[in-house]
N, C-alpha and C positions, 0 to 999 in steps of 0.2 A: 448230664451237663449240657450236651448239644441238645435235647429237648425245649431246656430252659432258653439256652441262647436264642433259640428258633422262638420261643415265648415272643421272648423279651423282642426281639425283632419286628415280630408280627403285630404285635401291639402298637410298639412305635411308627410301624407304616401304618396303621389304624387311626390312630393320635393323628400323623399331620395328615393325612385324608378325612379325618373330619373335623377339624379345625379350619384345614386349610394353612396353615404354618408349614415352614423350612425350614431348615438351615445348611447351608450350602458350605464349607470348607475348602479351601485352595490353597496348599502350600506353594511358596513360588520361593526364586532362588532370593528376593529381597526379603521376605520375608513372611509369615501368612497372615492369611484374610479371611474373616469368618462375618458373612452378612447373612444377616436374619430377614424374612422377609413375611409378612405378615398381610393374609388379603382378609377384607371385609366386604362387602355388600353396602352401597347405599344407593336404593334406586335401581335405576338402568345403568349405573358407572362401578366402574371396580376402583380404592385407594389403597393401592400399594406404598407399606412402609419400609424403610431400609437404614439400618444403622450404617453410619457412616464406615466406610474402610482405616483399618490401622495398620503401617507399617512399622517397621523397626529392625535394624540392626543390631549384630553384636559377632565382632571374630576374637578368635581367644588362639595364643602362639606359644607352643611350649619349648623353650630353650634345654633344652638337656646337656647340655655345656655346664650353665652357671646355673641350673634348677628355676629359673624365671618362667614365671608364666604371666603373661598381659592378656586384657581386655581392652579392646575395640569399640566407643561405641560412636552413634550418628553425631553426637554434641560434641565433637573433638576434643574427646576423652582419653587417655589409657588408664588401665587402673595395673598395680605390678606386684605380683602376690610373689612371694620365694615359698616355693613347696618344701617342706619337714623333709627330712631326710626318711620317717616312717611312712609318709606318703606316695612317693616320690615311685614307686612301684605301683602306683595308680595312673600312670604318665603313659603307660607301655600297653592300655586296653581304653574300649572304646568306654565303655560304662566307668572306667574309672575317670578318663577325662571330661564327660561327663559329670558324674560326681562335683571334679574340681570346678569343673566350669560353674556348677549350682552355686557349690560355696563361694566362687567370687564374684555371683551375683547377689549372692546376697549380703554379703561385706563390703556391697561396692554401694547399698544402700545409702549408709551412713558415713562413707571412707571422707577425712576430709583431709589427712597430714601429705603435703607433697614430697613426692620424691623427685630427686634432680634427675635432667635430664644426662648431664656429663657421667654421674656413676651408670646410667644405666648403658649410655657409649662404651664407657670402661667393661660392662660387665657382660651385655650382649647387646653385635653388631647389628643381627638379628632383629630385634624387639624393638633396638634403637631404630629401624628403617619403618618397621611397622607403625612406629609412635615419630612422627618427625619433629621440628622445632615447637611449631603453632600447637603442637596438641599440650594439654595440661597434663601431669602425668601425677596421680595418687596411689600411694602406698597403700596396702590390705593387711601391713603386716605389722 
């Protein structure tokens, strides 16, 4: 298996060595960045290209009180998912909140029905700070 790895490796520093292609990764704490960068030859001059930088946010807060979990995002959003009571034991590991966090991105694709802001005060004080008046608040559930 680490034969292979070591392959697969060596090949890939062969590729951008003679290509001449990168690609560079940087996680940062806003978010990460992945710029490709691609050299050519014209002449005596080098034209390096560069995709543009993408950032983005997203925090996700699990109330264990009232089973609430919110989504964060840059567009002054929350999105307010109530965890199953059979999931709900996925709250308490790192790959389960994970997990959840996937599923309310992916339900936050399409979320359109709002939820009020006063049940979420009533329900968690919590979520309710994370999510303040200005933000739009969407149900997942």
């Amino acid at each position: 298996m680490s034969v292979l790895v070591s392959l697969l490796l060596t090949c890939s520093f062969l590729y951008v060595g003679i290509w001449g292609a990168a690609v560079n990764t940087n996680n940062e704490d806003s978010g990460s960045t992945t710029e490709a960068v691609t050299t050519t030859h014209h002449g005596n001059h080098l034209h390096v290209t560069r995709e543009p930088s993408v950032f983005g946010s997203a925090y996700f807060k699990y109330d264990h009180y009232s089973h609430l979990m919110a989504y964060k995002d840059e567009t002054y959003t929350c999105y307010i998912l109530a965890i199953h009571p059979d999931d709900r034991h996925l709250a308490h590991t790192e790959s389960g909140l994970l997990s959840l966090e996937v599923r309310m991105l992916t339900l936050a694709i399409n979320a359109t029905e709002p939820y009020s802001h006063d049940d979420l005060e009533a329900r968690s004080k919590h979520l309710a700070n994370m999510c303040p008046q200005n933000y739009a608040l969407i149900s997942l559930n």
